[in-house]
N, C-alpha and C positions, 0 to 999 in steps of 0.2 A: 631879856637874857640873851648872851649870846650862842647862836645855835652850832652848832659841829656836824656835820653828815658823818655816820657812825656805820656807814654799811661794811667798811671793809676790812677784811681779814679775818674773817669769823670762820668756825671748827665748828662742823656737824658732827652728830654722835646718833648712833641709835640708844633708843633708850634713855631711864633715868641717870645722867651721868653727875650732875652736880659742880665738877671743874673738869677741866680739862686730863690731868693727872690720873683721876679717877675712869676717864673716857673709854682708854684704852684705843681703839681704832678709831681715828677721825678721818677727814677731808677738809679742806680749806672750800671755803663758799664766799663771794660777795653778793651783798645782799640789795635790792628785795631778792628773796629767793624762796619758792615755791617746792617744798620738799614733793609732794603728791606727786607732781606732774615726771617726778623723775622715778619714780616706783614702778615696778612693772605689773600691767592689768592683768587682774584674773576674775576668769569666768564664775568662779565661786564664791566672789567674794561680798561680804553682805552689803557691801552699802548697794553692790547690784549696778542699776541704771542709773540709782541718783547721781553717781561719783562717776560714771561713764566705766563702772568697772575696777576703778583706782583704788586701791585700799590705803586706808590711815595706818596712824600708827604712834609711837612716843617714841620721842628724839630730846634734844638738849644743843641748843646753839650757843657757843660757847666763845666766848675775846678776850684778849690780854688788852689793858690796856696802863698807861701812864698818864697821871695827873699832873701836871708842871707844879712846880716849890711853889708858885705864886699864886695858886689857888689856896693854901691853906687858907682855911676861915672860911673860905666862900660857900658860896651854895650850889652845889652840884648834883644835875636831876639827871635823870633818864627818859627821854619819852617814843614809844614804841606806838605809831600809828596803827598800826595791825597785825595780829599775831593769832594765827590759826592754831589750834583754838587751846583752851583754857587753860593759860600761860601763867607759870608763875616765873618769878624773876629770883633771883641768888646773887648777892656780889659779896665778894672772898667767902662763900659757902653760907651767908645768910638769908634767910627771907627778908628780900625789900617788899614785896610787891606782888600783887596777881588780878588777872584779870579775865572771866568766864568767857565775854563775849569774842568771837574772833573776828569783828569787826567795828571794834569800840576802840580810840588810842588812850593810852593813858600813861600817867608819867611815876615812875618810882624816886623816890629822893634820897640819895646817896652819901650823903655826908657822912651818917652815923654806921656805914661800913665799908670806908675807908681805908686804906690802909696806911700806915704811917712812910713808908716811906715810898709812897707813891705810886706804889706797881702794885696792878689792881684783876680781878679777875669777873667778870660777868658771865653767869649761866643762867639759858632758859629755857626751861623745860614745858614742853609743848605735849598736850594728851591729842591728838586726833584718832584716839583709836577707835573712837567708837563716833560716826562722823554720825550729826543732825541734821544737816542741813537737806533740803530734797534736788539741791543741784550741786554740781563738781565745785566744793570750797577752797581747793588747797590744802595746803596745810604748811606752817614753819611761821617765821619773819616774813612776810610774803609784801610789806609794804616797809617805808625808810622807820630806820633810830635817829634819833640826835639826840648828843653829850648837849646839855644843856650847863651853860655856869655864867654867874650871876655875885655879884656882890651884895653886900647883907642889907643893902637900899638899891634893889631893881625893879623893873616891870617884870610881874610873874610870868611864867611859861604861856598863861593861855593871850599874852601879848593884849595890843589895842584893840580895840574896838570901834569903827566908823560906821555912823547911820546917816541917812541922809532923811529926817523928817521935812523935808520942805525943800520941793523943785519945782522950778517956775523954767521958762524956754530964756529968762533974762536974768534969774536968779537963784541960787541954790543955798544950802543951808548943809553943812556937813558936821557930826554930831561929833566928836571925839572923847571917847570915854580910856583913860590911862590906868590902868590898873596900879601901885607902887604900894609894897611891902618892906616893911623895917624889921629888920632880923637883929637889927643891935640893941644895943642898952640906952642909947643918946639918942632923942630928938634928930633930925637932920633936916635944915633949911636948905632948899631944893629951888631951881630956877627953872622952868621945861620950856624948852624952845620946842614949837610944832610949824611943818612948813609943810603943804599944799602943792605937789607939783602936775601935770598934767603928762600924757604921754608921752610930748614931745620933750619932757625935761624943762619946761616953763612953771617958774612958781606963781601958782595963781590965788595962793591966801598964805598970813603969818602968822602967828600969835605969838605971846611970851607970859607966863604965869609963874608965880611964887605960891611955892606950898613948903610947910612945913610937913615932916612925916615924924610921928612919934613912935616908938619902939612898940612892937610887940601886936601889932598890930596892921590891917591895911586898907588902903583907903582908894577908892576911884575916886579919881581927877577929871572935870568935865569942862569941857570948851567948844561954845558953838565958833564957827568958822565961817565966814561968807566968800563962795566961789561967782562970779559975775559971768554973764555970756556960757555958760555948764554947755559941756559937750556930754548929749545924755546919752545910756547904757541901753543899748537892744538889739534883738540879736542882726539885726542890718548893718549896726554902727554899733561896734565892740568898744567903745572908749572908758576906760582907766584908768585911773587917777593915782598916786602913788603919797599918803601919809608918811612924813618922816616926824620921830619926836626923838627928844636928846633931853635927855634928864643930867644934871650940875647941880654940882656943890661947891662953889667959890672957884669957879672954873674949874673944874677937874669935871669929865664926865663920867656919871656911875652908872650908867646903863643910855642905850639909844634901841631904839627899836623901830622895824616900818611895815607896812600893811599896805595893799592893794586895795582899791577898791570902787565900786562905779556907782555914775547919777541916776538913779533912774525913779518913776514914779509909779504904782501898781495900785488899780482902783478895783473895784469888785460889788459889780451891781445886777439885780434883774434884767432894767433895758437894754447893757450893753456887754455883759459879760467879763471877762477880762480884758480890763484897759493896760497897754505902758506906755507911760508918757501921754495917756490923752487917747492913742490908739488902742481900737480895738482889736486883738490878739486870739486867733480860733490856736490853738494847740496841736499841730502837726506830729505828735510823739510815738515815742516807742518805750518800751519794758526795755533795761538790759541787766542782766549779771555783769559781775565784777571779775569774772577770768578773762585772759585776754589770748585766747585760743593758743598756740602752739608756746607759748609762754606759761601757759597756766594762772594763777592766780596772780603772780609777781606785775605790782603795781608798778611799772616802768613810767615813768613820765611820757616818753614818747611813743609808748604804744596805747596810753590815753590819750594823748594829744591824735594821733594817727586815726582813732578811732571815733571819736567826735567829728574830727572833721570828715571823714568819711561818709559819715550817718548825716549830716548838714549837707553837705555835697547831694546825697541820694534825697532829700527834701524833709528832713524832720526839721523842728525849731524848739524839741523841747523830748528830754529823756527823762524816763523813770527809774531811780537805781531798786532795781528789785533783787533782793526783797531787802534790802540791809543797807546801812550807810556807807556811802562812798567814799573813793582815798580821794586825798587831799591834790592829788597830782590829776586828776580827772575834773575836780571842779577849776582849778586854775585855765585847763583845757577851756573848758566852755566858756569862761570868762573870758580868753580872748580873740577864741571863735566863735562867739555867741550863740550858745547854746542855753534853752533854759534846764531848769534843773526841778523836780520834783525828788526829794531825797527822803528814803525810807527809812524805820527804825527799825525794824523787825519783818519777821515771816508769821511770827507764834507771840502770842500771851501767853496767859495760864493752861489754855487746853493743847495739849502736845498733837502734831502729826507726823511726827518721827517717832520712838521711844526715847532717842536723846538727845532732842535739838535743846533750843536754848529757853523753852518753857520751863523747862527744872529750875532756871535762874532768872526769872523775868521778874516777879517780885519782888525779888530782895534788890534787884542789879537795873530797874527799866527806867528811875530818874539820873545813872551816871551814863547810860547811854544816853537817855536824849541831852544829858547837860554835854556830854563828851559830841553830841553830834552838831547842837548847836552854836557850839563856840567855834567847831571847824566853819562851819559853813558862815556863820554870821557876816564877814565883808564879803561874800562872795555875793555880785549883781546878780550873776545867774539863778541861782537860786532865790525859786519865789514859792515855791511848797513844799510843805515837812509831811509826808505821809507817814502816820500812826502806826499802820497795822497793816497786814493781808489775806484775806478772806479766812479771819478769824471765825472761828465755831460761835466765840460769845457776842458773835453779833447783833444772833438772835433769840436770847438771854434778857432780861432786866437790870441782871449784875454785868454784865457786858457792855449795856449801856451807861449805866454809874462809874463803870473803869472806865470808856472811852470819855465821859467827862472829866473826867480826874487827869487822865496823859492830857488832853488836848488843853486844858486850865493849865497846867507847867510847861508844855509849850509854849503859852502866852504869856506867861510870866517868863522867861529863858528871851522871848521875841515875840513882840508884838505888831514886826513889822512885814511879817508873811504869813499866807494863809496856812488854813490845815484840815489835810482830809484822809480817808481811810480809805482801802481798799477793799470795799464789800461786796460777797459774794453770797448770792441766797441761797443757791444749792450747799455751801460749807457754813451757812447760818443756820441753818432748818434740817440740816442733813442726821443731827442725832436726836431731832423732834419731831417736826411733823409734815416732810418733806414726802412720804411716802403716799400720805393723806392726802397733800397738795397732787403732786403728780397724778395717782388715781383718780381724782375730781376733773382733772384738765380731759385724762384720755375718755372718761368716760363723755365727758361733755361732747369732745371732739367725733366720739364713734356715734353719739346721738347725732349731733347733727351732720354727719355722712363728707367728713373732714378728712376723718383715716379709715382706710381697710383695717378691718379684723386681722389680716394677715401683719399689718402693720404697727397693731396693737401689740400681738402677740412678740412681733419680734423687738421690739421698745423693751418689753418690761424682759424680756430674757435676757437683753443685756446688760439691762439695769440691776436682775438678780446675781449675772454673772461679776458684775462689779463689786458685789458686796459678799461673797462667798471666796474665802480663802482656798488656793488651791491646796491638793492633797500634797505636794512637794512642797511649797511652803512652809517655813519654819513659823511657829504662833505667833513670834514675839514683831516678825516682820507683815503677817494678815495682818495685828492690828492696826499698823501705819495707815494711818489715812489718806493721805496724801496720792496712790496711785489710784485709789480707791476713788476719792473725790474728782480725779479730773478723765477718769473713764464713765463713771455716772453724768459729768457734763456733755459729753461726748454724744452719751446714748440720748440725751435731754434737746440736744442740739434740732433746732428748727420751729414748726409752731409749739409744739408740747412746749420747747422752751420758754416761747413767748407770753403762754399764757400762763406758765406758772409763776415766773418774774412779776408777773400783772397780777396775780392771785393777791385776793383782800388777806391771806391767811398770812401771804409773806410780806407785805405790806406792813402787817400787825406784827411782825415777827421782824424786822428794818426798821420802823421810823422813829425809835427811841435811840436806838444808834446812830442812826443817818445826822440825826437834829443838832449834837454834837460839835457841830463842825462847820467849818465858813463853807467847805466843800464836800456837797455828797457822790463821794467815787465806789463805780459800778463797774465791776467787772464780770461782762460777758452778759448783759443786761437790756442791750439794745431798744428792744421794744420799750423799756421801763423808762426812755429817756423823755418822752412827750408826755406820757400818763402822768409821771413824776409832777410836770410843771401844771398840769392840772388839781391834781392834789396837796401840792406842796407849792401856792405861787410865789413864795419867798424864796423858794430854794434853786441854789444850783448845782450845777450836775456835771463830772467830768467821767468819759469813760477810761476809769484805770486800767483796764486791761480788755482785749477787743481779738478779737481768730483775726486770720490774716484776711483769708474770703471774706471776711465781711465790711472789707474797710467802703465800699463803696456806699454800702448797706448805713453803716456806723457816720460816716460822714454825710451821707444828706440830713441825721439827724442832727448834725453838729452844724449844719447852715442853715437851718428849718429853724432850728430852738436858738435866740438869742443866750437862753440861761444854759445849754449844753455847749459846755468851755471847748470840747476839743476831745482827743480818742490818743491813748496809749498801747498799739497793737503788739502783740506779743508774736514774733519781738523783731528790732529791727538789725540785732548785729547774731552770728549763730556764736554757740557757748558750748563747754564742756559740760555733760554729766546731764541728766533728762535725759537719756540716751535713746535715738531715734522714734523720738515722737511726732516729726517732723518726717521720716521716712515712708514714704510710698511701698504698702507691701502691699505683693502682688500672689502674698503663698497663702492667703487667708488668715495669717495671723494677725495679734493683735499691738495696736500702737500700746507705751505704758506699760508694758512688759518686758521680762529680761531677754533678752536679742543677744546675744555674744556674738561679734565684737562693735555693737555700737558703742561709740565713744561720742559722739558728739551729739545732741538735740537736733540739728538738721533742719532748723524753723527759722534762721534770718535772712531778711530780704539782701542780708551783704553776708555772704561765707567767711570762714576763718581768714581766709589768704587776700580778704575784700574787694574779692569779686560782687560785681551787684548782679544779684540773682534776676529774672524777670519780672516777678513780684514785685519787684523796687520800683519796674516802671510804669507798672500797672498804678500802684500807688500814686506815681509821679501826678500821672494824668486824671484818679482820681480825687487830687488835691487840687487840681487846675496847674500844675507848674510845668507841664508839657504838652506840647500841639502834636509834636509828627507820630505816628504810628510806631506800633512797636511790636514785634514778628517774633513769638516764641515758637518753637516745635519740641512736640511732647517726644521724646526719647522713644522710639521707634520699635526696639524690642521689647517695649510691651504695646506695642501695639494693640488693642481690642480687647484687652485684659481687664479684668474688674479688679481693684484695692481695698484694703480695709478702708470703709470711711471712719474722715476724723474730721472733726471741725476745723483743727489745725494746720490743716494743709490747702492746699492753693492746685500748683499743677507742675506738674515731673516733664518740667522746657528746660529745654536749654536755645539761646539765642543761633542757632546753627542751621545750616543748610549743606551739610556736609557729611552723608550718612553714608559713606563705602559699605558694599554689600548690599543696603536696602532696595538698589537700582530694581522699580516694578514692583514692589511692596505697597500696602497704605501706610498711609501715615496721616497725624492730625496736626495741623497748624492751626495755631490763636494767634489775634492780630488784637490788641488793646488801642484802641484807639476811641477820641473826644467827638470824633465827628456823626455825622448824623447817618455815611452809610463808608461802608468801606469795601475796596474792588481788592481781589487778588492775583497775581499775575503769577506765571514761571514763563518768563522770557517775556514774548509776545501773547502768548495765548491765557485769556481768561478762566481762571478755573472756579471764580464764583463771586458774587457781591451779595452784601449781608448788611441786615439793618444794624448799628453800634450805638454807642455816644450812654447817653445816664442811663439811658433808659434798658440796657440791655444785660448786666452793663458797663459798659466799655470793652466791651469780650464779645468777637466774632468768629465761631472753631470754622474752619473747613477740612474735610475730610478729604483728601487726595491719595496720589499715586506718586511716588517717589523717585524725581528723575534730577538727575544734577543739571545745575543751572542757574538762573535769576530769579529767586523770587521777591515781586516787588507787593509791597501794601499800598492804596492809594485810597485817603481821605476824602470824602464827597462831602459836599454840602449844598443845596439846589441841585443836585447834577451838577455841581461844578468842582473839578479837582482844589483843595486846600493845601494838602500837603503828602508827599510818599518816604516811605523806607524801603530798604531793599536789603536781600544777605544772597546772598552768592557761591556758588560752590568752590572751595578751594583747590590748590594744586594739593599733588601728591605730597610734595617739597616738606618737608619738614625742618625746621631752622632751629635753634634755641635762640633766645631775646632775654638777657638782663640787666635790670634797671633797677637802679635805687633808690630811695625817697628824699637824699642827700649827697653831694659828693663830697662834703667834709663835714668832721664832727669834734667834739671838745674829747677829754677825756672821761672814760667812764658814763660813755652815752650809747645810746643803743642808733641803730639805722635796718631800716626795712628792705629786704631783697626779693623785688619779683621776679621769678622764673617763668615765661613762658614759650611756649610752643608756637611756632608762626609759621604761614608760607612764607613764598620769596616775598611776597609783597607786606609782609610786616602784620597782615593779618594773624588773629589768635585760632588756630586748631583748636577748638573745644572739645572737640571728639579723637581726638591724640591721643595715645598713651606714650609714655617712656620711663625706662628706669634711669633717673640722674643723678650724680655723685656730686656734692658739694663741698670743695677744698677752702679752707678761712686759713689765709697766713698774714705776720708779718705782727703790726701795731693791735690786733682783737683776735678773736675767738667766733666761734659760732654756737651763741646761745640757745637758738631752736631751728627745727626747718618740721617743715611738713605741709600735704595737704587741704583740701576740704573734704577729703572722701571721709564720708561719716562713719563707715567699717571696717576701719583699716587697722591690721595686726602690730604697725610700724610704731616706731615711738618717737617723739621727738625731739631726741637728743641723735638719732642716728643720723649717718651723713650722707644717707642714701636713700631716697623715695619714689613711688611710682608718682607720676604726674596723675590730679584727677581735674576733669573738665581742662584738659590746659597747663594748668599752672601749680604751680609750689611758692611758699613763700619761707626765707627764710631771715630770722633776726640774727645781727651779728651786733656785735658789743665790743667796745673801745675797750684799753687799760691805760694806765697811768702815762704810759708814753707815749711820745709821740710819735711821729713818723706814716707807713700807708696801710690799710690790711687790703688783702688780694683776694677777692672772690674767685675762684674759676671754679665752673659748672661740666659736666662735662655728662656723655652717657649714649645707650644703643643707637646710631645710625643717625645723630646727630652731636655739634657741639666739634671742640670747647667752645664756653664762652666766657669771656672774664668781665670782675669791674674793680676798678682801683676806687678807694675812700681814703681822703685823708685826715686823719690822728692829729689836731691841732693844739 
């Protein structure tokens, strides 16, 4: 069918409006657009921390549009990728269509409300007022529409289909299955021309088939294709192929259609874990949500594109869309930055940890989301697993495990040419069974054999009663969400107690009817359970779905140790709206998981909003093997010596600086991450300590010093022999602005990236800077968002004025229909202006 981009010129409304007429007060929006993100945050409002404070609410997106004379007859759909949330659809005031999930696409068909003479009206009426979800979802159109129309013999909306059953390094096999629908009364003999081209626009296979189509019915069409010499698909060599088919009827063509899509081969075994193409493949990954920070949920192509590569750049090779299915403009992304893809269905089944996420409709609604999730993803190389579920309650159930055979069987029936695994958690498996039991058993054992103080005892289970004891300002109906409940009992669980109760026969017996399910058994926050596993399970393999960030060093020797442990997905690797400062260093004795006003952001990626790569990132780097030289964080100096809530999810409160005005004569702690076997530290000339590093420590050597501007350099030992040094440096006074953009030209109706930072004369980044700076967008765009990474900030980001935090701002501007330049200029306290021209092509 052919597709139409439908984003533009659509009327917001609050509330039920139905048309436009009836609206009363609108605004004009282009779409994807993210209603939430433009609502102003309150302290009291229920979703709390899940939504970063943002409240929902009901609206009605509203478009006039015209159908041309020469569609009558035909067939004309609607299809809406995603629509926050439980969206029903109206065209000239009728029900077409609705759909619960706010991450499911689906198509409305149009024909039979019509209007005669051609002038048409669409309403969508969107409920988020009462949000499910336990992170910042958006809310609105927040991903594209497309006018779909077709003639009464086309290829239906969910388009071709290409597999590639059979690749050789000298030959391949590409599958092509045509979908073709007859909407008329006559037969129709049908010609399909299919052609094969490669990246560079080379046809490298042909075919030509005759089909008749009979009325009233529809038929896949299938043709195998032979590609010679295959340039194969992974994430080192992104190669991509491009399907065209053209469907004819005595030469006239009634429909053509084309698909993407890459060679590659995906083996999955004991010995060697996961193969592509022959190689074996360890899973460098991370957990991400689907907001895309000072944008909000709005599924932009290039701030998916932007954000992938980012994440590959800092060293992952393989993302988790948690907890819910991804847009369609994110897998493209990874396809041809190669990226792999684990893509999710869900958060929730039947047992709810919200009062109203999307367990109210998971029964009636969970095989049109995975058919709806399948057909996205299907030509997509990147993806290579459909994850089920996430740290569902019925995991550790018998009817838990009969549903996880039942989705994972239509999985394979939907594709059978990727794996499938679940995201299992034994604390939210055992947690409304016998999880208390388990625990008790472990500390008792532990105080037996003189493992933990009593004192240690005592303060475990306090916080573990604290986590299950609603407070007295708490509303009943928000105690019973589980959700914050469940990952502050992980918290308090965190260390041996945890290890041993993951290891516990009770949770063992209360996991392996679920686990068994599935090509792949995914564990989150499970570690110890990753070598026992292959002991008692030696068929099985093991991927950690979700992993703390501290622990990546921990999580990956188990992942080089175990041939059958694929690889670790750390939570998480880019920061996200809503989870609101669970990632925050408090230093006032409160608790992480709780409502903080004004956190807005979770505070837990190893790349911040603005894609800065936090230290973490390089910590990482090195404990992956993809970097040698040293790497010099300093923990933020005014809390010097101060004790924080611990949380498992937290790492350490650096920043990459040696630039502390005022600390002059204070301590301070410097960490130096480094592979080598001993690391020396320097300020200037003089030694202020050398520390054993490398796996064993690990990769973390703190020194405790005195704060004085200058050179601090790190230097890599190995025999006593220098391998390799870093160094950071005290900056000038000089404060500069620096803006750069991610692009100097763009098409119409495309977005481009604007970083803001703070530099000395020498082009160096001030991390430790602040300044208030004004951001002016003229001319051919607009300025769609700006703001920082500070995770407490009262500002919003539609405003065009921001404090700088660590440095930098980032802001998105967006093209319109015309051509010509848009003019950035920056400007603000005691530095600046600075401009940048983009040009509108």
């Amino acid at each position: 069918m052919e597709r139409l981009l439908f984003n533009r010129d659509w009327r917001l409304a609050e509330g039920m409006a139905y048309s436009i007429a009836l609206a009363g007060e609108t605004r004009r929006i282009d779409l994807p657009y993210d209603i939430m993100i433009h609502e102003k945050r309150r302290e009291g409002t229920k979703n709390s921390i899940q939504t970063g404070f943002y409240p929902g609410g009901t609206y009605t997106c509203m478009k006039a549009f015209e159908i041309p004379a020469n569609w009558r007859g035909d067939i004309v759909k609607l299809f809406f990728e995603g629509v926050y949330g439980n969206a029903r659809v109206f065209l000239n005031g009728n029900f077409a269509g609705a759909c619960p999930y706010g991450y499911s696409g689906f198509t409305v068909e149009a024909n039979n409300f019509l209007s005669e003479d051609g002038r048409n009206e669409v309403g969508v009426l969107i409920d988020a007022a009462e949000q499910g979800t336990r992170w910042y979802s958006g809310s609105g159109i927040y991903r594209n529409v497309w006018l779909l129309h077709g003639g009464k013999v086309c290829i239906p909306e969910q388009g071709i289909r290409v597999s590639v059953p059979e690749s050789e390094a000298d030959v391949a096999v590409a599958l092509v299955e045509i979908p073709v629908e007859n909407r008329d009364v006559l037969p129709h003999g049908c010609r399909v021309e299919m052609v094969i081209s490669d990246s560079r626009g080379e046809c490298v296979s042909r075919e030509t088939m005759k089909a008749t189509i009979y009325p009233g019915k529809g038929e896949v069409l299938r043709q195998r294709m032979t590609i010679d010499s295959p340039r194969l698909w992974n994430p080192d060599t992104p190669e991509l192929y491009r399907c065209k088919v053209i469907l004819l009827e005595d030469g006239r063509v009634l429909d053509k259609e084309e698909a993407t899509f890459g060679i590659r081969k995906l083996q999955l075994d004991r010995k060697y874990g996961l193969r592509i193409n022959g190689l074996p493949t360890k899973l460098r990954g991370t957990c991400i949500h689907h907001d895309n920070g000072i944008l909000g949920a709005a599924a932009f192509p290039a701030a998916e594109e932007r954000k992938i590569r980012q994440l590959k750049e800092a060293g992952f090779n393989c993302i988790r869309s948690a907890h819910n299915p991804c847009s369609s403009a994110l897998l493209d992304a990874c396809d041809r930055i190669g990226m792999l893809v684990m893509d999710e269905l869900s958060d929730v089944w039947t047992m709810p940890k919200n009062v109203h996420d999307y367990s109210q409709y998971f029964y009636w609604h969970w095989k049109e989301a995975a058919r709806d999730m399948v057909c996205k993803d299907f030509n997509h190389p990147s993806v290579i697993l459909y994850s089920m579920g996430n740290e569902l309650p019925e995991a550790g159930r018998p009817r838990g495990g009969a549903l996880n055979r039942e989705v994972n069987d239509f999985f394979k029936i939907l594709d059978s040419s990727r794996y499938t695994t679940n995201a299992a958690n034994g604390t939210a498996a055992t947690m409304f069974t016998n999880l208390e039991e388990i625990v008790e058993e472990v500390r008792r054992k532990q105080l037996a054999q003189g493992e933990m103080r009593q004192k240690e005892v005592h303060q475990q289970k306090e916080v573990h009663q604290e986590a299950q004891m609603p407070r007295e300002d708490q509303p009943e109906e928000e105690a019973a969400e589980g959700s914050a409940r469940l990952n502050m009992i992980m918290a308090a669980q965190a260390g041996p107690v945890a290890d041993e109760v993951v290891c516990h026969p009770k949770m063992e017996a209360a996991l392996t009817e679920f686990e068994s399910a599935m090509d792949i058994a995914g564990y989150n926050y499970m570690t110890m359970l990753h070598g026992v596993d292959g002991e008692r399970h030696p068929n099985r393999l093991v991927l950690a779905t979700e992993t703390y960030p501290g622990e990546v060093a921990r999580v990956w020797e188990s992942v080089k140790k175990y041939p059958h442990v694929l690889g670790e997905m750390t939570w998480t690797g880019y920061d996200y709206l809503g989870e609101a400062g669970i990632g925050i260093f408090r230093y006032d004795g409160t608790m992480n998981f709780a409502p903080h006003f004004p956190d807005s952001l979770a505070y837990i990626g190893d790349i911040d909003i603005t894609g800065y790569r936090r230290p973490v990132s390089y910590y990482r780097e090195l404990v992956y093997g993809l970097r040698e030289e040293p790497y010099i964080a300093v923990q933020r100096p005014e809390h010097y010596g101060q004790a924080y809530t611990p949380s498992p999810w937290l790492f350490s409160d650096t920043l990459a600086s040696w630039t502390w005005p005022g600390y002059e004569g204070k301590g301070i702690l410097v960490e130096v991450y480094a592979a080598d076997e001993e690391v020396a530290l320097y300020l200037d000339d003089r030694l202020l300590g050398r520390r054993a590093v490398g796996e064993e420590k690990p990769f973390l050597a703190s020194f405790d010093v005195t704060y004085r501007p200058g050179r601090l350099t790190a230097v890599g030992l190995r025999g006593g022999r220098e391998t390799h040094r870093t160094e950071l440096a005290t900056l000038g006074q000089e404060v500069r602005l620096r803006v750069s953009a991610d692009r100097d030209a763009m098409g119409a109706d495309e977005l481009a990236f604007v970083t803001i930072e703070l530099t000395d004369g020498a082009g160096n980044v001030q991390l430790t800077a602040s300044r208030e700076l004004t951001v002016s967008v003229t001319g051919a765009g607009c300025l769609e968002g700006l703001g920082s990474a500070d995770p407490q900030t009262q500002s919003h980001y539609q405003d065009d004025t921001w404090r700088t935090y660590d440095g930098r701002l980032l802001a998105a501007v967006r093209s319109g229909e015309e051509t010509g330049e848009i003019r950035i200029v920056v400007s603000g306290q005691g530095c600046g202006p600075a401009e940048r021209i983009i040009s509108v092509e």
